[in-house]
C-alpha positions as CSV (number, residue, x, y, z in Angstrom):
1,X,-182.2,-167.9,224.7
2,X,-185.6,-169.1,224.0
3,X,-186.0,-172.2,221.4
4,X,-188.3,-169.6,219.6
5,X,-187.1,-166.1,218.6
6,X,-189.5,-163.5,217.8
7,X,-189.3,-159.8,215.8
8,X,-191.2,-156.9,216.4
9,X,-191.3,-153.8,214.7
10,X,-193.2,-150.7,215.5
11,X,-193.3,-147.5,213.7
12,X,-193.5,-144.2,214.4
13,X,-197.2,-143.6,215.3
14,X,-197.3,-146.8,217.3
15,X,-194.4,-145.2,219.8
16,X,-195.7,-141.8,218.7
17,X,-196.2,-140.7,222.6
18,X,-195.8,-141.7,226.3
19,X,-199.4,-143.2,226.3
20,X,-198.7,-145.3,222.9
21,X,-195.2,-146.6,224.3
22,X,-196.5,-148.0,227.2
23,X,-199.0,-150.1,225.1
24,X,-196.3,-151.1,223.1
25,X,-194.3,-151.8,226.1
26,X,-197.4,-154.2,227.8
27,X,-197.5,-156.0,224.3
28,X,-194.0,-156.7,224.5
29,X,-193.9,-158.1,227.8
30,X,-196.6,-160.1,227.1
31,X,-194.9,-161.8,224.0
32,X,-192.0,-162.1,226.8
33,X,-193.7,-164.0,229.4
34,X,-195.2,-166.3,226.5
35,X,-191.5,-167.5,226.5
36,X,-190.4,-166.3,223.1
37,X,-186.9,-164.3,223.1
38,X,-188.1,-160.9,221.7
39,X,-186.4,-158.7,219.6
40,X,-188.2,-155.2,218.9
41,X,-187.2,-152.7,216.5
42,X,-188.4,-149.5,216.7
43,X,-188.9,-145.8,214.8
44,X,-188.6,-143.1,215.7
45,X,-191.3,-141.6,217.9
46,X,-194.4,-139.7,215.9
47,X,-192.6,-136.3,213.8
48,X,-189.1,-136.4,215.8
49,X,-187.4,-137.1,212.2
50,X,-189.1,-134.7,209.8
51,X,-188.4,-132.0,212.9
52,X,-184.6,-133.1,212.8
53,X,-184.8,-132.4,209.4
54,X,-186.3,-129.6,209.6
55,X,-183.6,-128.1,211.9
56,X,-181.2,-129.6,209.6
57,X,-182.5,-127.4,206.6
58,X,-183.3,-124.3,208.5
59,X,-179.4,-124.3,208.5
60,X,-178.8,-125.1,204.8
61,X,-180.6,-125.4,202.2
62,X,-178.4,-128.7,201.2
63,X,-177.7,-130.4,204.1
64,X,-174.7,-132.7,203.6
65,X,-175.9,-136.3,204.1
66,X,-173.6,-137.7,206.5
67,X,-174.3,-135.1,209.3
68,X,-178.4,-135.9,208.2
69,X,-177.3,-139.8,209.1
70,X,-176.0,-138.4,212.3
71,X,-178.8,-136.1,213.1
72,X,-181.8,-138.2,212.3
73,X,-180.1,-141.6,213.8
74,X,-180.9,-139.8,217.1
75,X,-185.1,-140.4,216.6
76,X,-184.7,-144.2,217.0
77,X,-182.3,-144.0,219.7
78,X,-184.3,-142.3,222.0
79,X,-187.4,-144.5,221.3
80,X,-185.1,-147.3,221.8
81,X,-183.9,-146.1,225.1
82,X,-187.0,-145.3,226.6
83,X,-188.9,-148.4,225.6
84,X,-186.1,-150.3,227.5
85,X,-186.6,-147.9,230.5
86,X,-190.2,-148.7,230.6
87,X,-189.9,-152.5,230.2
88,X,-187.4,-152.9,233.1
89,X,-189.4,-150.9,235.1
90,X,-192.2,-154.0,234.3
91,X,-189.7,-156.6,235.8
92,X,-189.2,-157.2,232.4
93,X,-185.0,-157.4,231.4
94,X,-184.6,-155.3,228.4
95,X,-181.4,-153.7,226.6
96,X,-181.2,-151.2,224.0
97,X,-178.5,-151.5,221.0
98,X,-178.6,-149.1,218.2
99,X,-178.6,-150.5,214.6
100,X,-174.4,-150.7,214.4
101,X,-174.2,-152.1,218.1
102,X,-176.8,-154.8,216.6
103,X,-174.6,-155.7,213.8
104,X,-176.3,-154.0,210.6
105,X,-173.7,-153.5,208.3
106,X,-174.9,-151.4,205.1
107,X,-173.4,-150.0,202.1
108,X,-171.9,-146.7,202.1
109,X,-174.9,-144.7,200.5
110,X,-175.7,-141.7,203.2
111,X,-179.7,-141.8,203.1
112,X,-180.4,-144.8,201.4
113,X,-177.9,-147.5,202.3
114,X,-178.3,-151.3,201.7
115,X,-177.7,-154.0,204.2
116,X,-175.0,-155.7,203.2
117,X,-174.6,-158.2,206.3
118,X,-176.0,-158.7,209.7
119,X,-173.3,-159.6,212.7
120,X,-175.8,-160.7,215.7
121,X,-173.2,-161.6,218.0
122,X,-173.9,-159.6,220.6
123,X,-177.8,-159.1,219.9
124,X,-177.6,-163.2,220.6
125,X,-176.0,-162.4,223.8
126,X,-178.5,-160.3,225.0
127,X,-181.1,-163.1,223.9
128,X,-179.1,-165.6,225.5
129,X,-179.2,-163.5,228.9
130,X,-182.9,-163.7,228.8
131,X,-182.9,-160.2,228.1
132,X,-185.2,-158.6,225.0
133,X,-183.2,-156.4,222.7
134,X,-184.7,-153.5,221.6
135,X,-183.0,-152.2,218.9
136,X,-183.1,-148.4,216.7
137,X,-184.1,-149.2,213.0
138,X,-183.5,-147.4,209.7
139,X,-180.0,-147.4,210.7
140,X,-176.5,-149.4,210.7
141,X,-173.0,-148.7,210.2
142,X,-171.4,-148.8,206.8
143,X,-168.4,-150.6,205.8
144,X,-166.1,-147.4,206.0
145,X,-167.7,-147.5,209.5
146,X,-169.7,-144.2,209.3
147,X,-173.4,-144.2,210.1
148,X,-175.8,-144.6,208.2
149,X,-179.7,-144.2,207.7
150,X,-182.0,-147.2,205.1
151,X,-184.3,-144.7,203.7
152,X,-187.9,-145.1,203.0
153,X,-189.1,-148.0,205.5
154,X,-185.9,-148.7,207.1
155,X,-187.2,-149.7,210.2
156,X,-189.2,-152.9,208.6
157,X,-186.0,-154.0,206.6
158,X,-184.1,-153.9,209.9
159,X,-186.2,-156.0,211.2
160,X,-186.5,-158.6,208.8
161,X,-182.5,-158.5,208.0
162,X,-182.5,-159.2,211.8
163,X,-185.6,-162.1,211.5
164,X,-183.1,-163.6,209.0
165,X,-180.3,-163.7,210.8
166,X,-181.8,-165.2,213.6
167,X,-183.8,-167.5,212.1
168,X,-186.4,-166.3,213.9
169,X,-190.1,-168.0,213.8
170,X,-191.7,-164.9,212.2
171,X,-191.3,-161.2,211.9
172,X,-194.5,-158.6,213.1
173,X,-194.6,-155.3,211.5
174,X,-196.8,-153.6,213.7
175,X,-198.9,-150.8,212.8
176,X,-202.3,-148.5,212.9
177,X,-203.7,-151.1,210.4
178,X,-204.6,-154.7,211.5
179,X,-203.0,-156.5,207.8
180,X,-203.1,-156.2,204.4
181,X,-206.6,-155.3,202.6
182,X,-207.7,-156.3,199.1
183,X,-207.6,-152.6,198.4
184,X,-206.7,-149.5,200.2
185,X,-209.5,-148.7,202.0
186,X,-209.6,-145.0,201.7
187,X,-210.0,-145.9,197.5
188,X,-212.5,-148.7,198.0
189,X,-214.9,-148.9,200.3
190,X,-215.5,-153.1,200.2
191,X,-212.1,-153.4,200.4
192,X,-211.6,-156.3,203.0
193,X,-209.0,-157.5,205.0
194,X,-206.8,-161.1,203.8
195,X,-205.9,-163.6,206.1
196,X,-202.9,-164.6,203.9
197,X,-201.1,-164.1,200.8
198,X,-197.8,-165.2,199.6
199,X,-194.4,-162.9,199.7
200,X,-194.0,-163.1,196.1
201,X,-197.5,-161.5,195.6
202,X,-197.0,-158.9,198.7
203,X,-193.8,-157.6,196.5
204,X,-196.0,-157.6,193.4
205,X,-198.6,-155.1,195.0
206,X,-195.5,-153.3,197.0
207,X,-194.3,-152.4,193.7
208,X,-197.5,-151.5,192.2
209,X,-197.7,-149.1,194.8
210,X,-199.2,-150.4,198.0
211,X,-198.0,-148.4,200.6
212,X,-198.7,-150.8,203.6
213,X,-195.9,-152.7,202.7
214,X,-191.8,-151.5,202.3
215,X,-190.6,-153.1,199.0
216,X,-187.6,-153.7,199.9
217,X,-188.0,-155.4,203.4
218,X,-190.5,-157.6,201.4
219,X,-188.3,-158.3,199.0
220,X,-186.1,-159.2,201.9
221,X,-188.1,-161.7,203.4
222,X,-188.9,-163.9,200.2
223,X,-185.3,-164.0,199.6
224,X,-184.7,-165.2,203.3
225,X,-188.0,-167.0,203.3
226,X,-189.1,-165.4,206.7
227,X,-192.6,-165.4,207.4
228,X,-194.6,-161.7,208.3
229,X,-197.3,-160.9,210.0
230,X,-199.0,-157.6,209.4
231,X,-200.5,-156.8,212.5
232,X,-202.6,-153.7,214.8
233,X,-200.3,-152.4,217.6
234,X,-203.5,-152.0,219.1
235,X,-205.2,-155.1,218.7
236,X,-206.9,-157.5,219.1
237,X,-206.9,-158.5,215.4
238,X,-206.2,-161.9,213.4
239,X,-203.5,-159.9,211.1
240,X,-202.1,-161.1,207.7
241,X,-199.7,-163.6,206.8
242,X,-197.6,-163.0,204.8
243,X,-196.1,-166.7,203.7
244,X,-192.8,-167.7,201.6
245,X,-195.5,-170.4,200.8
246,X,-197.1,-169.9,197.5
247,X,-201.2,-169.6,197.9
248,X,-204.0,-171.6,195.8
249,X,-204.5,-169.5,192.9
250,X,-207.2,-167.1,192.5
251,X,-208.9,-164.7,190.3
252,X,-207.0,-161.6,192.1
253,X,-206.3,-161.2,195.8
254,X,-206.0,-157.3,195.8
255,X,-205.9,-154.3,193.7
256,X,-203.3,-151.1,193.7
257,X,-202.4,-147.7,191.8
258,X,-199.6,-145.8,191.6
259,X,-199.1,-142.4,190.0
260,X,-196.1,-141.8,191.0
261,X,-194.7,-143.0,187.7
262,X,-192.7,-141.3,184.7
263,X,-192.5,-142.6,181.0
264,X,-188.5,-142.5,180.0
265,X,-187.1,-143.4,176.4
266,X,-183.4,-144.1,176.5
267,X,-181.1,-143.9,173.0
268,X,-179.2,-147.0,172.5
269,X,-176.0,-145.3,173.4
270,X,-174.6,-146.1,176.9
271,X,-177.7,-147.6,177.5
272,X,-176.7,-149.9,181.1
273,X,-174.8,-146.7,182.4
274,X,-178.4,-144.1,181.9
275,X,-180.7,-147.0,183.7
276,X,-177.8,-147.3,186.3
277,X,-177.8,-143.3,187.1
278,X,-181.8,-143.7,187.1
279,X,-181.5,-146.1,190.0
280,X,-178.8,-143.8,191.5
281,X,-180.8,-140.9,191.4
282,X,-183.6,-143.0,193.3
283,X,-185.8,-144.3,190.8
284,X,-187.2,-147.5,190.4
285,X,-188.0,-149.4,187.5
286,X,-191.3,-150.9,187.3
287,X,-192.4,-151.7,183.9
288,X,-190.4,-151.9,180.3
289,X,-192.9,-151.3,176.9
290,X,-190.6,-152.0,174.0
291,X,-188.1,-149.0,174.1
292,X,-190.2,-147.4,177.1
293,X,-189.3,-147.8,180.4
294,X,-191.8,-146.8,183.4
295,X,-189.9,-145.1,186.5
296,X,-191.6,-144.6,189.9
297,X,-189.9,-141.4,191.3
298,X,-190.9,-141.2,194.2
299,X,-187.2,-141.6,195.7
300,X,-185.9,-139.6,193.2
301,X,-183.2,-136.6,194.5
302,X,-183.4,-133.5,191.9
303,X,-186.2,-132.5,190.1
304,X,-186.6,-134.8,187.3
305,X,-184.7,-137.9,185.6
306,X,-183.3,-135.8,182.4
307,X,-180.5,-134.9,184.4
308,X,-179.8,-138.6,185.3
309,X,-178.1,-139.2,182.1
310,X,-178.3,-137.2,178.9
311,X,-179.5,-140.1,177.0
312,X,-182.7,-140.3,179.0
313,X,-185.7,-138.4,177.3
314,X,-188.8,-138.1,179.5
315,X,-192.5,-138.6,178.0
316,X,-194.7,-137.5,181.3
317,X,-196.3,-138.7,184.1
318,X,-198.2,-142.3,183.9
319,X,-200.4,-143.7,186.2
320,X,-200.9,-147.9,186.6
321,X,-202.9,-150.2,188.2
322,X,-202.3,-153.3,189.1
323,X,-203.9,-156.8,190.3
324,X,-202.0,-158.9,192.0
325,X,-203.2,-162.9,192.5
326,X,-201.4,-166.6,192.8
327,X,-200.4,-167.1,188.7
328,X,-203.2,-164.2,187.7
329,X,-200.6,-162.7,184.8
330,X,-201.5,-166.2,183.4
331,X,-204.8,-165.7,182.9
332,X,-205.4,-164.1,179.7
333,X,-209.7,-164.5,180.6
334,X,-209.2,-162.7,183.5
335,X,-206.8,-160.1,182.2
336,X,-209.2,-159.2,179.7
337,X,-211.9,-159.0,181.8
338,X,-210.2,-156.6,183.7
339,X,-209.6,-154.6,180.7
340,X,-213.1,-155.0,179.8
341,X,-214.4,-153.5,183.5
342,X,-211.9,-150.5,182.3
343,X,-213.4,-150.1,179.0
344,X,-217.1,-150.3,180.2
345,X,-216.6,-148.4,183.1
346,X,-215.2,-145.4,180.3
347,X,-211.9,-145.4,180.8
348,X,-209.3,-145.0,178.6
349,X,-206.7,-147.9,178.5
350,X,-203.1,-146.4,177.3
351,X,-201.5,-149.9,177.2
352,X,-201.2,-152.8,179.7
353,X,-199.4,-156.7,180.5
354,X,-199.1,-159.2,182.5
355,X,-196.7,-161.7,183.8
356,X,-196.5,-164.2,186.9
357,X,-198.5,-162.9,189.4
358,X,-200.0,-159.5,188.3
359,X,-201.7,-158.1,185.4
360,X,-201.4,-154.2,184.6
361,X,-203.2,-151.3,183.1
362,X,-201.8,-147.8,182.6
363,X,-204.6,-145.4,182.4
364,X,-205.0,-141.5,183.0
365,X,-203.7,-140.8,186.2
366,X,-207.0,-138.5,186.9
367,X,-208.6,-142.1,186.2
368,X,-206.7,-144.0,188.8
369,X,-208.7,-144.1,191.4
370,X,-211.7,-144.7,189.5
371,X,-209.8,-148.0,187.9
372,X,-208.6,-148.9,191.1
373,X,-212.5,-149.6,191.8
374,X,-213.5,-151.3,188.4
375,X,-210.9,-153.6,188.8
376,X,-211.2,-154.5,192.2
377,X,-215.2,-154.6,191.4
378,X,-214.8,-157.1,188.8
379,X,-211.4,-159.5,189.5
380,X,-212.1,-159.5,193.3
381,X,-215.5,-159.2,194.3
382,X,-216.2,-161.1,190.7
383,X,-219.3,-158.2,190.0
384,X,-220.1,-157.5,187.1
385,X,-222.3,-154.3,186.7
386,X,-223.4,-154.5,183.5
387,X,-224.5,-157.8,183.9
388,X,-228.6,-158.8,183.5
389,X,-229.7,-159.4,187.3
């Protein structure tokens, strides 16, 4: 096995066709013949889950989630399979392992399981046989040795479990978009691409609703302190670093909304079990306000949190942004002038904090995108538009 172990991931629109996965195939080889031992996880190729689901539910209208763990397992797989087809065919030694042959070992949550270990036994065979290992993520076997599926993202925490257990030099996440931009681009228009930013702040603006980046696998990667690289399939592009490394501080290195967000109260009885049936039904908390907790449901199974426990009380939907930047919560100037850019800019400012690395605003949620701007405008670019010229 190479001194130096490389991980690749690549999602679903990067293996999405024949013509993609043979670009992904000439990258990898390339990374190959650079000498690095390569290790590529992949998704599953362009739709092929949401049309296994689709079967799935055209037969009930409640699939049970074990057979969906066996059903949609089958999207990586044959990305896996044919990847490893290709790359032989290039003179390039290449062998396919699905997530429980790779040693991921999750919890026993059908849909949304945890890694709870990684065994790379045999995936450091294969490395030590000169061969790259291309392996099927969002998926590993649980401890009652079922299958199972990661949910949301699943294929970039497999690849940074695996990065950790390898000790591997860095970890790519390879996608459509070449890094991590101070803004989403689609939101604000001089939104421009970072070179680098710390893994403590890239969680920061994962929760705060990001979507470029998988909160969990992030998450992952400070713990483990393996470095990413957000990077274009395509290419060429200089990417973004994403460092265990803390960066020089700054006014703000990027802006995010999220309105995916519910306001809860929760009476004082039982009050550890009702946030523990929250997190069970598949929300996340992302902010606490004296007795009010903010939720992000996106995850959430059912349609709303009331039925979580019946000490939870819902107060609506809530909208935040967020600025994320090296110690920026600790800088109460800058904090205020964001809430100033919200206030001039006519914008209604419900409440808002900060703390380490981010400072927050909830606001309207038909005023999110809007915020998203004024912020970025002012802690970013460091415009003021009401300034004398």
């Amino acid at each position: 096995m190479s001194d130096t172990v490389v991980v690749q991931k690549y999602g679903g629109s990067s293996v999405a066709d024949l013509e993609r996965l043979e670009a992904v195939a000439q990258r990898v080889a390339t990374t190959r013949r650079a000498g690095h031992g390569v290790v590529v996880v992949v998704s599953a190729m362009g739709n092929t889950t949401s049309e296994l689901l689709a079967l799935a539910r055209s037969l009930s209208p409640a699939p049970d989630r074990r057979e969906l763990d066996m059903l949609v397992s089958v999207g990586e797989r044959i990305a896996m399979a044919l990847l490893a087809i290709r790359l032989r065919d290039l003179g390039i030694p290449a062998r396919s392992l699905t997530g429980s042959q790779a040693g991921i070992v999750t919890d026993e949550s059908h849909g949304d399981a945890r890694v709870v270990e990684v065994r790379p036994h045999r995936l450091r065979a294969v490395l030590d046989a000169g061969e790259v290992a291309i392996i099927a993520g969002f998926q590993g076997v649980s401890t009652a040795r079922e299958v199972t599926t990661l949910g949301r993202g699943g294929s970039d925490t497999t690849a940074i479990a695996l990065a950790a257990a390898l000790d591997a030099a860095w970890c790519e996440l390879c996608s459509d978009v070449d890094g991590v931009f101070s803004a989403d681009p689609r939101v604000v228009d001089g939104a421009r691409k970072l070179d680098a930013m710390s893994l403590e702040e890239a969680l920061a603006l994962a929760r705060g609703g990001a979507k470029v980046l998988n909160e969990d696998a992030v998450r992952m990667a400070r713990d483990a302190g393996v470095e990413i690289r957000a990077v274009a399939t395509a290419g060429p592009g200089s990417g973004t670093r994403l460092t265990p490394e803390r960066q020089p501080a700054s006014a703000a290195t990027a802006v995010t909304g999220s309105d995916t967000l519910v306001k809860v109260r929760i009476g004082p009885m039982e009050r550890d079990l009702a946030i523990e049936r929250i997190r069970q039904a598949g929300g996340r908390l992302r902010r606490r306000v004296g007795e009010r907790l903010y939720v992000d449901i996106t995850n959430v199974h059912g349609p709303d949190l009331r039925h979580a426990h019946p000490s939870v009380s819902e107060e609506g939907p809530a909208a935040i942004v967020t600025a994320v930047g090296s110690s920026l919560g600790q800088r109460m100037d800058l904090v205020e002038q964001g809430t100033t850019a919200l206030l001039e800019g006519g914008v209604w400012v419900v409440t808002q904090g900060s703390e380490g690395d981010v400072a927050w605003w909830e606001v309207p949620p038909d005023a999110l995108a809007a915020s998203v701007k004024l912020v970025h405008q002012r802690l970013v670019d460091g415009i003021d538009p009401n300034a004398d010229a």
